[in-house]
C-alpha positions in Angstrom: -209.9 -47.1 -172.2 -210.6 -50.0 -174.3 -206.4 -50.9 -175.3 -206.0 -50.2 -171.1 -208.6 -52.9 -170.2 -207.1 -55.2 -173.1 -203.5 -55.0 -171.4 -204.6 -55.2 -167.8 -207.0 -58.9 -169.3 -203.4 -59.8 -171.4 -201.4 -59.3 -168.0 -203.9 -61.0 -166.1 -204.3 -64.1 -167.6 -200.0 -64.3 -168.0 -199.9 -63.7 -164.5 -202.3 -67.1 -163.7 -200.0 -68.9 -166.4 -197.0 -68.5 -163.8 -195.9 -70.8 -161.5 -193.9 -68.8 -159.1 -195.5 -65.6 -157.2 -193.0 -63.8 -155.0 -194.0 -63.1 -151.9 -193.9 -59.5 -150.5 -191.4 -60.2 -148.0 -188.8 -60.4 -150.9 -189.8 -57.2 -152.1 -189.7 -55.5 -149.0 -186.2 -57.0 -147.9 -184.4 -55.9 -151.1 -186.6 -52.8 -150.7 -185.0 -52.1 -147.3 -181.7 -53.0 -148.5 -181.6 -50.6 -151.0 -182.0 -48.0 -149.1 -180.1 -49.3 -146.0 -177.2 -49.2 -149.1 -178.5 -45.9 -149.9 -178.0 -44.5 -146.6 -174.9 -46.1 -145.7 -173.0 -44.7 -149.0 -173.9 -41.1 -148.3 -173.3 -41.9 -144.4 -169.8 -42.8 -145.8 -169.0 -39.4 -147.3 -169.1 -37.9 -143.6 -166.9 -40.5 -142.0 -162.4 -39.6 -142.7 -161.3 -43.1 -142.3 -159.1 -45.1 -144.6 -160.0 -45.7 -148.1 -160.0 -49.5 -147.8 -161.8 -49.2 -145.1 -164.4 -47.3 -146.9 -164.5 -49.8 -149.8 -164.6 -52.7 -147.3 -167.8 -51.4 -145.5 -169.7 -50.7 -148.9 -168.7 -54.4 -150.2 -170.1 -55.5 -147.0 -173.7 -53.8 -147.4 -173.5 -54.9 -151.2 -172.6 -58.5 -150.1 -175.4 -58.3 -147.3 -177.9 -57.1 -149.4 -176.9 -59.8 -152.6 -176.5 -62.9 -149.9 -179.8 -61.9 -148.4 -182.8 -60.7 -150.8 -180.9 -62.1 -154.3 -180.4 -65.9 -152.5 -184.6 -65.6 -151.6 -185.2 -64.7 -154.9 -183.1 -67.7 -156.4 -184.9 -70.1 -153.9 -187.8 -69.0 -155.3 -187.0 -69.6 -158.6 -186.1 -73.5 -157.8 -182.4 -72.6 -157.0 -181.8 -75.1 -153.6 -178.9 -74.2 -153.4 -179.3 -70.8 -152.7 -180.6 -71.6 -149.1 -177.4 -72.5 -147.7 -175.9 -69.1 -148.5 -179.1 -67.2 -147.8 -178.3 -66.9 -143.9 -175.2 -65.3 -144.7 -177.1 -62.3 -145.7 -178.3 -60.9 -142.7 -174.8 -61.4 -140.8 -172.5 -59.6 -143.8 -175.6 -56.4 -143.0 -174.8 -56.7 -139.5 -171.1 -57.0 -139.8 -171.6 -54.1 -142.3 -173.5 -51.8 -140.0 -171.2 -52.5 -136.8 -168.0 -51.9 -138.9 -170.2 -48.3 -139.9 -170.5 -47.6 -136.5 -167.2 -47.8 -135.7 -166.0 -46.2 -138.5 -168.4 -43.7 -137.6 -166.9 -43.2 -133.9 -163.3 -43.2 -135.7 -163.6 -40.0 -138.2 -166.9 -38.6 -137.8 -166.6 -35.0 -139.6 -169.9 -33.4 -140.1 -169.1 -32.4 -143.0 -167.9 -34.0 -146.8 -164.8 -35.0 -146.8 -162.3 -35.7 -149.6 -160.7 -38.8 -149.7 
């Protein structure tokens, strides 16, 4: 009990020593994404449409999910730059998920299929 209380006063007191806090939002963005990129990959195995095409909706979520939650987390860090790019993000998720859909309503199986 005692080392416990000795690591959780040594983690406190490096926490107050640093500048930037992340807020949750970040966290829960790239949480989401992760999972939307979870879902969207085993989504994928379902659908029989062109390899490329395949590749080209996975780079998209990637991409989304990189230009989104990675650029808040670089702004956060003192990176200006990274705001420009950072509203890219949610459009390359939303160009990802609409080219799912219709990748989707192209070669739907129900089952695996082998590329």
């Amino acid at each position: 009990q005692a080392n416990t209380d000795g690591v959780l006063a040594l983690n406190k007191a490096f926490n107050a020593q640093l500048e930037i806090t992340p807020p949750r939002s970040v966290h829960a963005h790239g949480n989401l994404e992760a999972i939307l990129n979870i879902l969207a990959g085993l989504t994928l195995c379902f659908i029989a449409v062109n390899r490329r095409f395949k590749q080209l909706i996975s780079w998209l979520f990637i991409s989304g999910a990189l230009l989104h939650s990675g650029m808040l987390y670089l702004l956060l860090l003192g990176q200006g730059w990274a705001g420009k790019l950072l509203l890219l993000g949610p459009w390359t998720v939303l160009a990802a998920l609409l080219s799912l859909g219709v990748a989707a309503i192209l070669g739907f199986k129900g089952e695996i299929v082998k590329d």
